[in-house]
C-alpha positions, 0 to 999 in steps of 0.5 A: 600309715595312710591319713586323711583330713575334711575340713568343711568350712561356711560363708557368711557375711561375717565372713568364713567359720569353721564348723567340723573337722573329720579326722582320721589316721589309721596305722597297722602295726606287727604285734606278737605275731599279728597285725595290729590296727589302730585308729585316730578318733575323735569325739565331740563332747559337752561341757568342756569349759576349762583346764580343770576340765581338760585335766579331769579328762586325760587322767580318766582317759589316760587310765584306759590301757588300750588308748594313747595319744589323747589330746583335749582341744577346748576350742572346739569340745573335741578329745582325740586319742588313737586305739583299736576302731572297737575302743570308741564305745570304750571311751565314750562311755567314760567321758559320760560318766565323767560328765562329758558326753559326747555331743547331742547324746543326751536330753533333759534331766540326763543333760543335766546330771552330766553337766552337774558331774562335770562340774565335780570333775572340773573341780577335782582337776583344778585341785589335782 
């Protein structure tokens, strides 16, 4: 498995913030007779405010056969989930639809709609 890790930080008078981590972990495994790459990924999302939130996400997330390991970090809007490099769009698509697109995709009345969804799949994980 070969990894690596960027973190990229800024000074203020305030003092030292945090402001993006590139993460990225790549394994190749033997799988029925060939190589099988997969990769850490993550996406920096909207609309991520609570745990019902975080639970709508990794059940919609966790029905996708072809992801696993998929973490929600609410502190900095980012889910992280390990797949195939061509699963990215994959996954994207279904946290948009769940009303958690990735960050600065969407403007205007799009933006909008998302976050209204959002709210419906916030609610739907806090009774789930």
């Amino acid at each position: 498995m070969v990894s690596y890790d960027f973190d990229h930080m800024s000074k203020s008078q305030s003092g030292t913030h945090f402001l993006h981590t590139a993460w990225k972990s790549v394994r190749v495994e033997m799988a029925n007779g060939g190589l099988n790459m997969t990769t850490a990924m993550q996406i920096e999302i909207e609309n991520l405010k609570c745990g019902g939130c975080e639970k709508s996400i990794l059940k919609g997330l966790n029905a996708l056969s072809d992801i696993c390991d998929v973490e929600v970090d609410r502190e900095h809007q980012l889910v992280r989930f390990t797949g195939s490099p061509s699963i990215r769009d994959v996954v994207a698509d279904k946290l948009r639809s769940m009303g958690y697109p990735e960050k600065g995709t969407l403007k205007g009345l799009d933006a909008g709609l998302a976050n209204a969804k959002s709210f419906v799949s916030c609610a739907i994980g806090r009774v789930s």
